[in-house]
Residue frames relative to the residue before (quaternion, step in Angstrom):
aa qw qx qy qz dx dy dz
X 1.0000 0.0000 0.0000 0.0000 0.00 0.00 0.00
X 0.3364 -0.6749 0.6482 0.1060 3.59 -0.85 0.90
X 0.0448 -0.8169 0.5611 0.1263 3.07 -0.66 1.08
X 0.6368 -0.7064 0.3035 0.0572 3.01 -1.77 1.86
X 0.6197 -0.5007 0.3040 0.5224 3.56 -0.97 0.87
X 0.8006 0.3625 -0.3517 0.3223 3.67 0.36 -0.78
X 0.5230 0.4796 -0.4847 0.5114 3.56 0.73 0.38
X 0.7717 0.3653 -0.3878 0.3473 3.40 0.45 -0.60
X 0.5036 0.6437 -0.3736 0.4388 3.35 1.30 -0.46
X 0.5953 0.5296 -0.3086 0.5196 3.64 1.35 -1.16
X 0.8190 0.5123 -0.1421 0.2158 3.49 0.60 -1.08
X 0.3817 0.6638 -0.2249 0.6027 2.79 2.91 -0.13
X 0.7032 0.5360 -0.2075 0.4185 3.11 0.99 -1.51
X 0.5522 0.6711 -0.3794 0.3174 3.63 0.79 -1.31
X 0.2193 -0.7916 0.5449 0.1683 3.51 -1.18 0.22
X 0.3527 -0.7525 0.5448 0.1120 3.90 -0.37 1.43
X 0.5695 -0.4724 -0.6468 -0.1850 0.69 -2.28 1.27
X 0.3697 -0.6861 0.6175 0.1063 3.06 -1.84 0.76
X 0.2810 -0.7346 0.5332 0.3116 3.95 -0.99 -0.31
X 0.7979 -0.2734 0.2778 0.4598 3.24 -1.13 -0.04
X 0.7386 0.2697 -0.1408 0.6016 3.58 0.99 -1.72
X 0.4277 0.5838 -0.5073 0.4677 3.17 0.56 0.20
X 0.7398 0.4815 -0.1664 0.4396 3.56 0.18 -1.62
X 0.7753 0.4534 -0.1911 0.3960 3.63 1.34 -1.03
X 0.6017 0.4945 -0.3404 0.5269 3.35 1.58 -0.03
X 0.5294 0.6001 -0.3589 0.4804 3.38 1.09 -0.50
X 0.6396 0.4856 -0.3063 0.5112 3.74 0.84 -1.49
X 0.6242 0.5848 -0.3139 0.4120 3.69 0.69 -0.86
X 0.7137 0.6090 -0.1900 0.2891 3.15 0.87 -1.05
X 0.6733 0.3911 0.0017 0.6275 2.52 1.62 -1.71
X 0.5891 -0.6093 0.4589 0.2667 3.40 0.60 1.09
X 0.3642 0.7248 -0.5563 0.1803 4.28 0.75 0.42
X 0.6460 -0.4610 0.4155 0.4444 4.06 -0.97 1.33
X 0.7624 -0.4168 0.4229 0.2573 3.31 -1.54 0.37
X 0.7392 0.4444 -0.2147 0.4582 2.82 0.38 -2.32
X 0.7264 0.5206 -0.3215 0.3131 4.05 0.88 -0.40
X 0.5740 0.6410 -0.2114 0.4636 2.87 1.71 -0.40
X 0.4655 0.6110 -0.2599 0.5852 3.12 1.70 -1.21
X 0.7581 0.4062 -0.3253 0.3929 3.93 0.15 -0.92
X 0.6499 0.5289 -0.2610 0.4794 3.37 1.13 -0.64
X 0.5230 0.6881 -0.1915 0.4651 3.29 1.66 -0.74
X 0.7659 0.2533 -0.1689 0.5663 3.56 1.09 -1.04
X 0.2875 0.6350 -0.6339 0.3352 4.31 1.08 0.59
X 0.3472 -0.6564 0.6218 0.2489 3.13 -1.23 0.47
X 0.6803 -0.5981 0.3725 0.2019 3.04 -1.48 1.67
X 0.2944 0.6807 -0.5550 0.3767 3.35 -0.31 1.84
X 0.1359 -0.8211 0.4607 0.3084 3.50 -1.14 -0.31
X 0.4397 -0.8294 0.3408 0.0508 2.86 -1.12 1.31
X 0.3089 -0.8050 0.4444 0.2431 3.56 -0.30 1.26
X 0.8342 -0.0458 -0.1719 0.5220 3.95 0.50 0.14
X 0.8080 -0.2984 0.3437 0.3741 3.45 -1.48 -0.14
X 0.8685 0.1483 -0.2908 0.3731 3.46 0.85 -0.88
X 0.3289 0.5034 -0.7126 0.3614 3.51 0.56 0.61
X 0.5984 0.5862 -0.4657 0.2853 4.19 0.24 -0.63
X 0.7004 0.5681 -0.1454 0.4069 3.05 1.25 -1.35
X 0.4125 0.5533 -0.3695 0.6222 3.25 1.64 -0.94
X 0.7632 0.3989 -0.4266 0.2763 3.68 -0.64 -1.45
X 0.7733 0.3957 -0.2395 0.4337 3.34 0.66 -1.49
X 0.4777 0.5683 -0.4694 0.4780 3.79 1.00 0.56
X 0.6772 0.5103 -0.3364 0.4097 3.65 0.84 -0.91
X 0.6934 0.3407 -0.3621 0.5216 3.37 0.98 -1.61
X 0.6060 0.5823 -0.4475 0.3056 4.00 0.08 -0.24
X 0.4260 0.5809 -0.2584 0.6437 3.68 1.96 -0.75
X 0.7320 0.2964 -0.3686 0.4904 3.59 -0.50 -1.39
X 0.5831 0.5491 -0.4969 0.3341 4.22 0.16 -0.97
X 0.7197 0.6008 -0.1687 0.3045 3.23 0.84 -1.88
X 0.7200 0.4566 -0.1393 0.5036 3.06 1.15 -1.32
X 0.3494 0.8276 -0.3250 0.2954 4.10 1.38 -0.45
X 0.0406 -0.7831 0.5444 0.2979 3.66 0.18 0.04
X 0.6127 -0.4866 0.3909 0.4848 3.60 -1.27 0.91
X 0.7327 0.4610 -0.4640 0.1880 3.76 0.13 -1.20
X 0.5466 0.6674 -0.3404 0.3740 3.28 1.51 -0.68
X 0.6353 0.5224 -0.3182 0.4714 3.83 1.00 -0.98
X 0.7710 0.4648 -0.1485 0.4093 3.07 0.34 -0.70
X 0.5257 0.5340 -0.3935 0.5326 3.68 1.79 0.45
């Protein structure tokens, strides 16, 4: 998943550190697409002291997807 101008813009904006629910009530607030919420939705439950360790996270789990063989999804 590439992450989108408006998450990152959200994720510039945010103020640290923040948690997960922390990060998800804000996104609520601010009216952020689903599919971004969803990504914020699957961080593991920590807090986060700036913007790019988020970016990092949501780079790995977007890597591990990428990297997934189909035969595996589909067990």
């Amino acid at each position: 998943m590439a992450l989108s101008s408006t998450l990152d813009r959200f994720l510039a904006d945010m103020e640290y550190p923040a948690t997960r629910d922390d990060l998800l009530r804000e996104a609520a607030r601010d009216g952020l697409p689903a599919e971004d919420r969803a990504a914020l939705r699957d961080l593991p439950e920590q807090s986060y002291s700036a913007a790019w360790l988020i970016r990092y996270r949501l780079a790995r789990t977007a890597l591990a997807d990428a990297l997934t063989p189909a035969s595996r999804l589909a067990a």
